[in-house]
C-alpha positions as CSV (number, residue, x, y, z in Angstrom):
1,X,-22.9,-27.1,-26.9
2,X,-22.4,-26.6,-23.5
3,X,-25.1,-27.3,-20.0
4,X,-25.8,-25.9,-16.9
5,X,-24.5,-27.6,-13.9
6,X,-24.9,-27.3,-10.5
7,X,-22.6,-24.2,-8.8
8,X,-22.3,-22.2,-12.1
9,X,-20.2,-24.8,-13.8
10,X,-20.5,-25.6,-17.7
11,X,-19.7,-29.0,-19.7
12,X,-18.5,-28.4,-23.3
13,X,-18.6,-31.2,-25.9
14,X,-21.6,-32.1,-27.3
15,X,-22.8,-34.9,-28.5
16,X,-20.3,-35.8,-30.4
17,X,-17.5,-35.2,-27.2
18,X,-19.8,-37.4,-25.1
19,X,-19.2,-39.8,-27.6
20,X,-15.7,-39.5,-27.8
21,X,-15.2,-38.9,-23.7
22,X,-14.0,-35.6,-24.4
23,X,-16.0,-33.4,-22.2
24,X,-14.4,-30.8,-19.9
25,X,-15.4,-29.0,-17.1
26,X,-15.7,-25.0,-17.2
27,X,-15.7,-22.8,-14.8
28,X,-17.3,-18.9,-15.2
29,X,-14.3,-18.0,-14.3
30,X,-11.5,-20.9,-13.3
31,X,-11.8,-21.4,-9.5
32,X,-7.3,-21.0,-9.7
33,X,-7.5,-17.5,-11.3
34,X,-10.3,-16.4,-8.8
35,X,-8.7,-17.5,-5.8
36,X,-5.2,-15.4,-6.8
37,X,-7.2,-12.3,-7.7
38,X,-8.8,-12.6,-4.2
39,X,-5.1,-13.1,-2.7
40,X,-4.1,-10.6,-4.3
41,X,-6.5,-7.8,-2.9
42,X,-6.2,-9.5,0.7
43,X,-2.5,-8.6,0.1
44,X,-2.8,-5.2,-0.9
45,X,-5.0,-4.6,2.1
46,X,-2.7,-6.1,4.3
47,X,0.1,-4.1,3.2
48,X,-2.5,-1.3,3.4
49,X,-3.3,-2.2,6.7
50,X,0.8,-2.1,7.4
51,X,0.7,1.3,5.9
52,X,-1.9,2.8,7.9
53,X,0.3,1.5,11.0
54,X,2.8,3.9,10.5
55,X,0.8,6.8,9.2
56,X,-1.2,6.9,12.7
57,X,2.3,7.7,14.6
58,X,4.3,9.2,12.0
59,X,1.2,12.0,11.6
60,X,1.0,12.1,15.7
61,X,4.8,13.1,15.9
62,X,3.9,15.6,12.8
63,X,1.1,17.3,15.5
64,X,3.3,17.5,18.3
65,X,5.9,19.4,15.9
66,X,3.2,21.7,14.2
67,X,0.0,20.7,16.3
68,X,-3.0,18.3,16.0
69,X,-5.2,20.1,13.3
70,X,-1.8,21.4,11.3
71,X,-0.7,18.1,11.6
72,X,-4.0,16.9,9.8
73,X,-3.9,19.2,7.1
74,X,-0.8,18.4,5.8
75,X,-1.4,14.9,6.6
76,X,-4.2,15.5,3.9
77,X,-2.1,18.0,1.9
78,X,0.3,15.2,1.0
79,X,-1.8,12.6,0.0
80,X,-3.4,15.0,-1.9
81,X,-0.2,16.6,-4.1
82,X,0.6,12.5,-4.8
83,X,-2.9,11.6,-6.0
84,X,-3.2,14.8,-7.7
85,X,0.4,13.9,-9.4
86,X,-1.3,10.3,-10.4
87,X,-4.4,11.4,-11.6
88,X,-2.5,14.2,-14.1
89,X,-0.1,11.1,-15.0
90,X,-2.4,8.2,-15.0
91,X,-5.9,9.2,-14.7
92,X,-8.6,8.2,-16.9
93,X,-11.7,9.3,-15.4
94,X,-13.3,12.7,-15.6
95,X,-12.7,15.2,-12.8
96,X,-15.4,16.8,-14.0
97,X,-18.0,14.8,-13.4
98,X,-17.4,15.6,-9.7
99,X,-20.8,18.3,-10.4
100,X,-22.8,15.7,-11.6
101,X,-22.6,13.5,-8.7
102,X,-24.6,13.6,-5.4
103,X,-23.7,15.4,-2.5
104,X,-23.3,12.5,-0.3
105,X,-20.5,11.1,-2.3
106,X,-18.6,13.8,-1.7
107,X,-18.2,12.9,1.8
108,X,-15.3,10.8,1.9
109,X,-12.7,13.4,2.4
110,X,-14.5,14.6,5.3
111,X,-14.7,11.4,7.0
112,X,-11.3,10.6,5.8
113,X,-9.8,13.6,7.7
114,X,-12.2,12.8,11.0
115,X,-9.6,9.7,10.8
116,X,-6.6,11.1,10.3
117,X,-7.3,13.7,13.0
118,X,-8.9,11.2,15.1
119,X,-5.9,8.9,15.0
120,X,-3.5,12.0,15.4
121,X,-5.6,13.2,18.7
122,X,-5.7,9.4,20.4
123,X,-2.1,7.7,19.1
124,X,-0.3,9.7,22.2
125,X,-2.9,9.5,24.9
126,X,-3.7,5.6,24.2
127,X,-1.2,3.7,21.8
128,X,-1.0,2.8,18.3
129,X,-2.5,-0.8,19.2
130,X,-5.5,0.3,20.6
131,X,-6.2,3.1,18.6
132,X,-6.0,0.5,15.2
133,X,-8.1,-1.8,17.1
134,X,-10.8,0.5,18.2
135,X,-10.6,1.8,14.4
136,X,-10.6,-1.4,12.7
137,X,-13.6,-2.4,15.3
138,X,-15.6,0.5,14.2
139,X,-14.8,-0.7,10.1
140,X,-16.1,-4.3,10.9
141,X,-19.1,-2.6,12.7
142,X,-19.7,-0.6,9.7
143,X,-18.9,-3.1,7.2
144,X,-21.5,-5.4,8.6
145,X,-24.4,-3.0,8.3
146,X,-23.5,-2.1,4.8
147,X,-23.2,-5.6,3.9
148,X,-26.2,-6.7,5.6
149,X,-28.5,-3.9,4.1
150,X,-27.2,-3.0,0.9
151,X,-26.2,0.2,1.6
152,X,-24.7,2.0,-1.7
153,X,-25.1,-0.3,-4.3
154,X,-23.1,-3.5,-2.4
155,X,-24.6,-7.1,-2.7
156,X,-26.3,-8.1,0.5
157,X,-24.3,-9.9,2.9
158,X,-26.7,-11.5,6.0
159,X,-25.0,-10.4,9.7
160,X,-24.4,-14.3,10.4
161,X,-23.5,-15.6,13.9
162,X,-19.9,-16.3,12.0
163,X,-19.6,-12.6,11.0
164,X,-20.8,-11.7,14.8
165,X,-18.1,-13.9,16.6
166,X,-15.6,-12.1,14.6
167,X,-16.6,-8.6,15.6
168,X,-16.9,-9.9,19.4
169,X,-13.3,-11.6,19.3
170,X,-11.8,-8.4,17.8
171,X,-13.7,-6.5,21.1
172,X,-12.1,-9.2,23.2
173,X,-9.0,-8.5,21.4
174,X,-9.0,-4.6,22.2
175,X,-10.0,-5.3,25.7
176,X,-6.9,-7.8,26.0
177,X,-4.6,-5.1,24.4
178,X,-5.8,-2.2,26.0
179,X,-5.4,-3.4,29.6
180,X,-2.4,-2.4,31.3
C-alpha cells in the first residue's frame, strides 16, 4: 500500500511494515537519478555552448575565403550532409511526416541560417565575445517569453524578479565586455 505525501513522495509498507518499522520512502523518480540527468543536459549544453564558440569564427574565416552568404550555405551544407548521414544511420522517425506538419514548424532552418549568417556578418566587425553575448542575450530574452506564456506546448514558467536579474546581469555583462 503506499500514501501520498507532501512534495510527490510515497511511503510503501502497509500496515503490516508500519508494524514491523519497515517503511521506505519513494521518490517518483529518486531525487539522485534526477539530479544527474539534469547534469547531464547542463553538460551537453555547455559543451554545445563551447561548440558554438568556434563555429561563429571558424564560419567568419570561411566568408572571408568564399564570402558572407557562401560562407553560410556551406556552413548549412555541412551540418546538413552529417545529420542527413545520422538520420539514414540512426534515425527512427518519419521524414515523411514533414507534410503533415504545420508550416510554422518548418521555420527553424530559416531562423537557424539568420544565425549562422548573422554571427558570420558581426564576428569580424565586433568580436566573438560580444557577438555570443548579444546572442545568448537575445536566447534568455526569448526563453523568458516562451516560458512565461506557454508558447508551443512548454509548461509555464512566471518571468520572476530572479529570472529578470539574470537577463540584466548578462546586459551588464555585454556592456562590460563590449567596452574598449
Amino acid at each position: 500500500m503506499r500514501e501520498r505525501v507532501e512534495q510527490g513522495l510515497f511511503l510503501e509498507g502497509g500496515e503490516a511494515g508500519a508494524e514491523e518499522g519497515s517503511f521506505r520512502l519513494l521518490a517518483e523518480k529518486d531525487t539522485v537519478e534526477l539530479a544527474m540527468e539534469k547534469i547531464f543536459y547542463l553538460g551537453m549544453m555547455i559543451a554545445a555552448g563551447l561548440l558554438f564558440g568556434l563555429q561563429s569564427p571558424i564560419n567568419a574565416q570561411l566568408s572571408r575565403s568564399v564570402g558572407v552568404l557562401e560562407g553560410s550555405f556551406l556552413s548549412f551544407l555541412g551540418g546538413t550532409l552529417v545529420l542527413g548521414i545520422a538520420v539514414l544511420l540512426f534515425g527512427k522517425g518519419h521524414v515523411g511526416g514533414v507534410f503533415g506538419v504545420p508550416a510554422w514548424q518548418l521555420v527553424g532552418g530559416l531562423l537557424g541560417a539568420t544565425v549562422v549568417f548573422n554571427t558570420i556578418l558581426c564576428v569580424p566587425h565586433i568580436g566573438v565575445l560580444p557577438t555570443l553575448m548579444a546572442m545568448i542575450l537575445g536566447n534568455l530574452i526569448m526563453g523568458c517569453i516562451i516560458d512565461h506564456f506557454g508558447w508551443f506546448g512548454i509548461p509555464v514558467n512566471l518571468f520572476t524578479w530572479r529570472r529578470f536579474l539574470g537577463v540584466l546581469l548578462v546586459l551588464l555583462g555585454l556592456f562590460i565586455a563590449f567596452r574598449r
